[in-house]
C-alpha positions in Angstrom: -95.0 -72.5 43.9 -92.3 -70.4 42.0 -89.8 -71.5 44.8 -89.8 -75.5 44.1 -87.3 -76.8 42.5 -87.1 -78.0 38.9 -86.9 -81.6 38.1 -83.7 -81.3 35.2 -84.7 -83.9 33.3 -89.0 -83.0 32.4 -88.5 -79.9 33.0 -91.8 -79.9 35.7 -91.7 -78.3 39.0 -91.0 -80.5 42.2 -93.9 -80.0 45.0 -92.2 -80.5 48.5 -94.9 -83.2 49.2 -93.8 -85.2 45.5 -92.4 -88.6 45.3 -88.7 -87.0 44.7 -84.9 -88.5 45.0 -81.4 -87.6 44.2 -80.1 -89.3 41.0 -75.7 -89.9 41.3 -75.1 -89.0 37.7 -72.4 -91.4 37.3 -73.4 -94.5 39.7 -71.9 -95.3 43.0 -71.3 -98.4 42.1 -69.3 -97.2 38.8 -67.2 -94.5 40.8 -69.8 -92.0 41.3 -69.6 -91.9 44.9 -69.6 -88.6 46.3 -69.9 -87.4 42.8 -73.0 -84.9 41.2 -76.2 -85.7 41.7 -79.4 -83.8 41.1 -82.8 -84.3 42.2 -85.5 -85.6 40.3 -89.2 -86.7 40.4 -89.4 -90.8 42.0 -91.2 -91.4 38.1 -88.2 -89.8 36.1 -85.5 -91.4 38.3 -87.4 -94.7 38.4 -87.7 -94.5 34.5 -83.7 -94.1 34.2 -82.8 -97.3 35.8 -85.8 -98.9 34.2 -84.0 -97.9 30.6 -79.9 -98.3 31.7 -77.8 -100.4 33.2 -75.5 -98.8 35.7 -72.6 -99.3 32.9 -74.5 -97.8 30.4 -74.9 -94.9 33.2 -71.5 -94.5 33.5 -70.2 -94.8 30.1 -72.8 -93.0 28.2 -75.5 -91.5 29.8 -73.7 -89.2 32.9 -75.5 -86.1 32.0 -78.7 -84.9 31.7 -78.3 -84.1 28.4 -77.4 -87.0 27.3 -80.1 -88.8 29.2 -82.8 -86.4 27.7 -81.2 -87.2 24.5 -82.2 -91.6 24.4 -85.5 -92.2 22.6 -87.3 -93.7 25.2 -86.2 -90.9 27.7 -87.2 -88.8 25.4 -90.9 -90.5 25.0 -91.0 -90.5 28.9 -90.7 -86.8 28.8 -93.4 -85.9 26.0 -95.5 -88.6 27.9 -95.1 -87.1 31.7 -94.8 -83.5 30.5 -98.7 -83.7 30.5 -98.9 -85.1 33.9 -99.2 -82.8 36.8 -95.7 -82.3 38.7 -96.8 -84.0 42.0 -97.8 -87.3 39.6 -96.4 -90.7 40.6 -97.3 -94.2 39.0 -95.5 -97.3 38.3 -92.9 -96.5 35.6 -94.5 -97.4 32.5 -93.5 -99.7 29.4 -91.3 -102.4 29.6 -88.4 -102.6 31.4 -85.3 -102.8 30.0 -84.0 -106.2 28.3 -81.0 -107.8 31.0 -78.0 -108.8 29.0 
């Protein structure tokens, strides 16, 4: 168990049999293409593009600091922090309002 990796942004350990995927910190679509990526839990990643747009990825949010730093990321987190690190459910609240 000590040899999983670390989901970056909750912090909770990533089984190898976890819902898991790579997250482009700045979006392909935005430039980000063959750019950093890091891999998360599906429910974390899920709960990014559930809060941001891609533009809003790109401009603001192309860290993990950053992204930890957003109130509702940073509800997500108290929220799944509780969870055990193999959990998966549909990404919870609202989605994000489309402009």
């Amino acid at each position: 168990m000590g040899d999983e990796p670390r989901c970056p942004l909750c912090g909770r350990p990533i089984p190898a049999d976890a819902r898991q995927s790579l997250h482009h910190l700045i979006p392909k679509l935005r430039g980000g293409k063959g750019g950093p990526t890091v891999l998360l839990h599906q429910i974390c990643h899920n709960e990014i593009h559930a809060t941001f747009s891609e533009t809003e990825l790109a401009r603001d949010y192309s860290t993990i600091e950053a992204l930890r730093g957003h109130p509702r990321i940073a509800g997500f987190i108290r929220w799944v922090a509780r969870r055990p690190p193999g959990f998966h459910s549909k990404t919870p609240g609202r989605r994000r309002a489309r402009r």
